[in-house]
N, C-alpha and C positions, 0 to 999 in steps of 0.2 A: 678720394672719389675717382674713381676708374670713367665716368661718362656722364653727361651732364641729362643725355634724354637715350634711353633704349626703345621702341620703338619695335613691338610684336608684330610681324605681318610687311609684304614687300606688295601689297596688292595694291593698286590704285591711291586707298585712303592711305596706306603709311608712305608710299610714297610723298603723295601731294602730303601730308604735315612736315616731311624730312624736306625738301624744298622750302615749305615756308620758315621753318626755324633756321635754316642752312641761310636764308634772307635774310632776318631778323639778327645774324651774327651765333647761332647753337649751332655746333658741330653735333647729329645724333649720330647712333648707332641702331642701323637697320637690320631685325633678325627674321629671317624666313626660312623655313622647314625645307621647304621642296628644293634642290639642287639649280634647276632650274625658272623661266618665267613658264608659268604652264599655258598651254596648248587650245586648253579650254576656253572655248567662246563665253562667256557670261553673262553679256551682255551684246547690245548689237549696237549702240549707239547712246547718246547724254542730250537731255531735256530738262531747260528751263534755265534758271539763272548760274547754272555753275559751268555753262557755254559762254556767259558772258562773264564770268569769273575768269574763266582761262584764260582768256582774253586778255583781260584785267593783267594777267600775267605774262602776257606774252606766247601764250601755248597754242589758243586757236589758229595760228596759220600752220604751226607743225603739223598739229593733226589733221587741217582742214587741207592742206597743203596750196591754200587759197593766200592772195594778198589781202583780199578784198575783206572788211568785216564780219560778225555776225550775222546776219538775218531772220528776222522770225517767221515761220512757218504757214502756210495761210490755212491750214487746215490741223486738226487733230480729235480725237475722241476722248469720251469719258464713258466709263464703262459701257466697250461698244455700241455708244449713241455718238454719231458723226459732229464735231467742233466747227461750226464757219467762223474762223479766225477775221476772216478779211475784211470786216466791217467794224471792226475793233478800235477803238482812238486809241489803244496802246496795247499791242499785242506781245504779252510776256514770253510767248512762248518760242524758244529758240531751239532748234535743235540739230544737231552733229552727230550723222549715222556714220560712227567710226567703231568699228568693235573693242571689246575692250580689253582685249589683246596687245593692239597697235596704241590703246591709252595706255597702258599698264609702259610700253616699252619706250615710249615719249618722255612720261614721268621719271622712269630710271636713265634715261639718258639725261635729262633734265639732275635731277639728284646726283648725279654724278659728277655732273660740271661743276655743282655749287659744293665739290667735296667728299660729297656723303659717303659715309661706311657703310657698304650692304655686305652679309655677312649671309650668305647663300647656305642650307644646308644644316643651320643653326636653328635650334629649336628652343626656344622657352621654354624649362618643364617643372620648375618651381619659382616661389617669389617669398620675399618675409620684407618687411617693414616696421623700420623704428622712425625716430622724430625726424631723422636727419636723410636720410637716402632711402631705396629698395637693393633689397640685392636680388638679383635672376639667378638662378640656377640655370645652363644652357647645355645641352645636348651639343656637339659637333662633328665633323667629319674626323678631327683624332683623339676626340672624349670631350667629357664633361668640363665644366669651369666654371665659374664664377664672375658677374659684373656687379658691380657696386653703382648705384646710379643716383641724380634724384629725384629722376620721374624717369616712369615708366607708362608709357600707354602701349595700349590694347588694340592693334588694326588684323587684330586675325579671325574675321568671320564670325556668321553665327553662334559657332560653335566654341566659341573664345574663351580657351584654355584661361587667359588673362582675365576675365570675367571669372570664372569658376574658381582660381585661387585666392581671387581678392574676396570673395564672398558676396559678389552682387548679385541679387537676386535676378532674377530673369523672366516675370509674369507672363500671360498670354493667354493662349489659346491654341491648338492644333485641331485640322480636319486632316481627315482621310477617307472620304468619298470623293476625291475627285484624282485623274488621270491625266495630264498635259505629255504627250506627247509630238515632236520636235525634230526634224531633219534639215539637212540639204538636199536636195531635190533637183529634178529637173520635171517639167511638164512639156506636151505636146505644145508648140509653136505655134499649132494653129489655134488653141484657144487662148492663147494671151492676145487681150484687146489694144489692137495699136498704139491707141489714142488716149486711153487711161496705163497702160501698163497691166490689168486687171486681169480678171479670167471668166472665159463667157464659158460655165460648164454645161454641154447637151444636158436637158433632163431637170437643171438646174436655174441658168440665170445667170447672171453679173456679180460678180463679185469685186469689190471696187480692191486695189493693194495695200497693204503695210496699214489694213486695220482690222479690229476683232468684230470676226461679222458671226452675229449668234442665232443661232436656232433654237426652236425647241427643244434639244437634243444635243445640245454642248456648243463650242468655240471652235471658230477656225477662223488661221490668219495663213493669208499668201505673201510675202514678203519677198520680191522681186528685186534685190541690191544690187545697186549700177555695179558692176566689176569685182561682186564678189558671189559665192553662189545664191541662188534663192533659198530659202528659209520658206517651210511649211510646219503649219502645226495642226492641233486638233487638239482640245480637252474636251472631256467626258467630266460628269457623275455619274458614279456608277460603285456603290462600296463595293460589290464582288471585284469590279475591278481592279481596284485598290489593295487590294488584298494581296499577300505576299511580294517582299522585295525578293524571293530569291530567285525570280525568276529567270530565264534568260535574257541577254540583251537587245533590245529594240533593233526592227527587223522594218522594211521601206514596205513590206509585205503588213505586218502590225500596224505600222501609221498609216497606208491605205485604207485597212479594212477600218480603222478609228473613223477616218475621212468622210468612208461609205455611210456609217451609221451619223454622224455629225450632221453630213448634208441631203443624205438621202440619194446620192448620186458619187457613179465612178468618178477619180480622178487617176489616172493613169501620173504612176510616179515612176521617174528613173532614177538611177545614182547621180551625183551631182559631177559637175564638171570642172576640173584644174585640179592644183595639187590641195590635199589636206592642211591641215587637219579637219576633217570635216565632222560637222553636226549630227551626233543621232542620240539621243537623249531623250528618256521616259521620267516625270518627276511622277511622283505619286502624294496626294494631301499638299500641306499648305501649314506651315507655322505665322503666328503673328505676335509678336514680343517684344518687350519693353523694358528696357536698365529700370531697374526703381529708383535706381542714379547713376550718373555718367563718372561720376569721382569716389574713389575709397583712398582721401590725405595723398599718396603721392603715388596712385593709378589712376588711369585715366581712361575712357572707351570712346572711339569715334564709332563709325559705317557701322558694318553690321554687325559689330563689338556688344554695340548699345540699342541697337534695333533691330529688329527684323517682318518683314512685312510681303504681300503679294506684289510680283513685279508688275502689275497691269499697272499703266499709261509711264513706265519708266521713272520713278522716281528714286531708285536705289542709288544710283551714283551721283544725282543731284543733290539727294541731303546727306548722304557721307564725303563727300568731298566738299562741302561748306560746310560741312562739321568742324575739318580738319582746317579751314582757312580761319574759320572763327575760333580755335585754339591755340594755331600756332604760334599765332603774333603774343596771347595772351601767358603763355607755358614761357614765351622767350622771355617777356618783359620780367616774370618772377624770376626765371636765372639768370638772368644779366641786374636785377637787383632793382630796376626803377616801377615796379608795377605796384601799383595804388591798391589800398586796402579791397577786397573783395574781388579782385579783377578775375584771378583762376576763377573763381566761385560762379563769377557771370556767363562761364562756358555752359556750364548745368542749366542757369537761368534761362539763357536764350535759346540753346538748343533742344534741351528735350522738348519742351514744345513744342515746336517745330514737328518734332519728330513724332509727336499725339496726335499732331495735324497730317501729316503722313499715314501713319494709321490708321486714323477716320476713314479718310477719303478714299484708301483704296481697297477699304471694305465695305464701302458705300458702291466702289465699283464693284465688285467681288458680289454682292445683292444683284447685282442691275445685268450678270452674265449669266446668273443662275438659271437655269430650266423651270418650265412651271407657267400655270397660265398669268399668275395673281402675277408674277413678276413682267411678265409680256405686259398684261394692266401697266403698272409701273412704268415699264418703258414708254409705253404710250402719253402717258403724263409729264413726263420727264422731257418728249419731244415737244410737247406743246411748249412746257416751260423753257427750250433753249430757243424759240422762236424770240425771244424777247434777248437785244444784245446786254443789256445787263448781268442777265443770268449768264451768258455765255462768258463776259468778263470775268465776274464772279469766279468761275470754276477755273476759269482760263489762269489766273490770276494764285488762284490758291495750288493747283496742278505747279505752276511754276516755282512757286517759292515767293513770287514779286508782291504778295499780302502781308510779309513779314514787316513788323515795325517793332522793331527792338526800344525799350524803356533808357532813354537819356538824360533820365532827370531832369533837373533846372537848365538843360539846354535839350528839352523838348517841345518847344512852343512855336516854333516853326513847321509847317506841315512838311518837310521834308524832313524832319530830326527821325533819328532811329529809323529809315528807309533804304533803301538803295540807290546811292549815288548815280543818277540821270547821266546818260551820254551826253556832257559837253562837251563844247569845240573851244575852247579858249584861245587866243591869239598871244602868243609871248612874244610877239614881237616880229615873226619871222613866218606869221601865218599863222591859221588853226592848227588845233594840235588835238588828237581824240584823248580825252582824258586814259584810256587803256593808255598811252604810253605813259603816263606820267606816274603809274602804279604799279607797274612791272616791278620796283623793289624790296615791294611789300611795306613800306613805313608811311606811319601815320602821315597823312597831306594837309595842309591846310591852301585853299584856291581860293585868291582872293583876287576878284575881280570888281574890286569897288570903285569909287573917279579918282581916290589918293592914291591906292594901296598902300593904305598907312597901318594896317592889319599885322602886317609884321611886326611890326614894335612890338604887339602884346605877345610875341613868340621868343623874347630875349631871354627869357628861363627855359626854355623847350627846345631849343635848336641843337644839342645832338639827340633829341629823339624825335622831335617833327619837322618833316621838311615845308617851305613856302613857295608858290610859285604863284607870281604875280601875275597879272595878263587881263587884255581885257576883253569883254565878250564881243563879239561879233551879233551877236541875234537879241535886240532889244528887248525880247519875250522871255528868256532865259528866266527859269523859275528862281532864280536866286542869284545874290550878287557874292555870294560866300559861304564856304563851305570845308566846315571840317571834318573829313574821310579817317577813321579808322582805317588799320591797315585792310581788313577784312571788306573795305568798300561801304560799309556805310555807315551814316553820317550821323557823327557824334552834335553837331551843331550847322546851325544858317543861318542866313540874313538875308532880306531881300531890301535894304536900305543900301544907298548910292553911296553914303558916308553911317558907319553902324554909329548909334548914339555911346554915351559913359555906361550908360546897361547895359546894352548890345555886349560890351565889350567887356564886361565882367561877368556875364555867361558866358563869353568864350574860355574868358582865364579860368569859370570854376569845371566849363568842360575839360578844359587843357589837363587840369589838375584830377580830375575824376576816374579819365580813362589814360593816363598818359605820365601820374605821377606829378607829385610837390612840383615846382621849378627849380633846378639849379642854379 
């Protein structure tokens, strides 16, 4: 066996899974085409639980370049109808305007420390499969060769070569009436609104920033980035539009005149300011698509390997990078030999789902930006219904990822089972401690903060694969007095009993055993 994981794609998702298994004790092998990290902006920033994933691991101050926590956001939209976050008894929604450039190059510096082989230049360009490994066939900078593996996944895009040889199908849907395009910009000074950051356009009106403000007559976002350039856009329907890719490239003169017809009014655009690589980018249509499954025996698809979807309200890097968190610990446990019958299998189980629910909703948003009076109706209803904070939880909640409650069997009878593990502060002794630290190595936890901490004992078959940390709470309200965290953050079992009874503690041992393997 030449490699234990290979590993299609050096983009975001393959990094964050070569980190997690590089955690978990797998050395992979990272393969990516391009010589370089590319230039391309992709993305402009990450929303929702995989901000506090990072976290989890230790990433959110790199890239935030913050000591300070997380924080969730007090405002956000759903298919540009404006979110009041701020009244929310638990607002999921976090968010990190970091491009995804500077994520891409955190992860590979990250990846690197823990090891990992990135192999720059290197192309996947076939694959075969018997009982025992894949073999790649690889394209490189001095010829072809050959890896013998025993998994191989898929982190290379839509368009994933790794998908197409393994035979997975790829359902969906495509349009092409519609036109998004997308610059860096500058605008006159005097119409940016002190006080919101906004743009008061003559002719026009207020347009509040960094959200999809829709007309009759298409989308337009003004996106004002502290210290990096502004970002302006405009979509259209319009099938003439759409018509021919051979056009020429996207011209600040083209996204004006887009702008003009969007809002009915000039905006005077200039070139943007500082060094490149700068923003100008025309997309034309929309795919939306679906793996009929994530695994073919010993391939595997994360990100957008396994889906693909409209980026409105930014979900793309939030459910491909917990794709990869929810894999890797899972892919490790089967190569290092202790993973419990079905375990790979539950990456499909728990994820694609997820990723249906992805799809929904940001075709639900994708209805609610469309042109048209009967949709303007629509929105009008849609406002009534966010006046109610429930509904606003509701979407807040599903937009996030934080509605996810993954199937933990006979140690689901806790309302926290199969949820995501709450920020607690536990005290070992020496003060509070945020649980983010205590998860940075990615292995299974079990946080027992009962009045013995006698919880340990039932870990004396499990202790080289789950770690114990004792400690006690400090906040009397604390949803639970125990809790066992998957590596992926959440929770395989709880208890909220001060001392757990002989039951209690015999759904721990069948959780222990369920997702974690027999005991030794």
């Amino acid at each position: 066996m030449s490699v234990d994981v290979v590993i299609a794609g050096a983009g975001p998702n393959g990094l964050m899974l070569a980190c997690e298994l590089s955690l978990a004790g797998v050395r992979p092998v990272v393969l990516e085409r391009l010589p370089g990290r590319t230039e391309e902006n992709r993305a402009n920033g990450l929303v929702g639980q995989v901000v506090r994933m990072l976290d989890r691991r230790g990433l959110y101050g790199r890239l935030s370049d913050s000591k300070e926590p997380p924080r969730p956001g007090p405002s956000f939209v759903f298919g540009a109808l404006p979110l009041d976050l701020s009244t929310l008894d638990d607002n999921p929604l976090y968010g990190l305007p970091v491009p995804q450039r500077r994520v891409e190059q955190v992860l590979e510096e990250r990846a690197i420390e823990l090891g990992v082989e990135i192999r720059r230049g290197h192309e996947l360009t076939g694959l075969s499969q018997d009982d025992d490994a894949v073999t790649a066939d690889i394209a490189g900078p001095t010829g072809s060769y050959r890896l013998r593996t025993r998994y191989l996944v898929g982190a290379d895009g839509g368009r994933s070569l790794t998908r197409k040889l393994s035979g997975i199908g790829f359902p969906g849907v495509t349009t092409d009436n519609m036109v998004s395009r997308t610059a860096h910009a500058t605008v006159p000074a005097a119409m940016i609104d002190p006080v919101t950051g906004g743009l008061n356009l003559p002719g026009y009106g207020a347009i509040p920033p960094f959200m999809h403000h829709r007309t009759e007559r298409g989308l337009f976002v003004f996106a004002p980035f502290p210290s990096r350039p502004t970002v302006v856009s405009a979509t259209e329907w319009d099938p003439a539009e759409a018509e021919g890719d051979d056009r020429p490239p996207l011209t600040l003169d083209e996204l004006r005149e887009s702008v003009r017809r969007v809002l009915g009014a000039d905006l005077p655009l200039g070139p943007p300011e500082g060094q490149g690589p700068h923003l100008l980018r025309r997309l034309t249509g929309g795919n939306t698509r679906l793996a009929d499954r994530f695994r073919d025996r010993r391939v595997l698809l994360v990100g957008d390997a396994a889906h693909v979807h409209s980026a409105i309200g930014g979900p793309g890097l939030n459910l491909g990078l917990q794709d990869t968190v929810n894999l890797g610990w899972k892919l490790a446990a089967e190569i290092r030999g202790w993973a419990p019958p079905g375990l790979l299998d539950s990456y499909e189980t728990e994820r694609r789902p997820v990723a249906q629910r992805v799809v929904m909703h940001t075709r639900a948003q994708a209805a609610l930006i469309a042109p048209g009076g009967e949709v303007t109706a629509l929105r009008e209803l849609f406002t009534e219904l966010l006046h109610d904070r429930r509904n606003v939880q509701h979407i807040a909640d599903m937009m996030a990822g934080a509605d996810i409650r993954y199937d933990m069997g006979a140690g689901d009878a806790h309302p926290l089972a199969g949820r995501w593990a709450p920020d607690l502060l536990p005290d070992t002794g020496t003060g509070p401690v945020r649980l983010a630290e205590l998860t940075r190595d990615a292995r299974p936890l079990l946080l027992d903060l009962t009045e013995d901490a006698s919880l340990t004992e039932e870990l004396s078959g499990w202790r080289d694969r789950v770690d114990v940390v004792a400690a006690r709470s400090p906040d009397p309200a604390a949803p639970a007095t125990a809790l066992l965290l998957r590596p992926d953050c959440y929770i395989a079992w709880a208890s909220s009993s001060p001392r757990p009874d002989p039951h209690e503690r015999e759904v721990l041992r069948t959780a222990l055993t369920r997702w974690f393997g027999a005991a030794g």
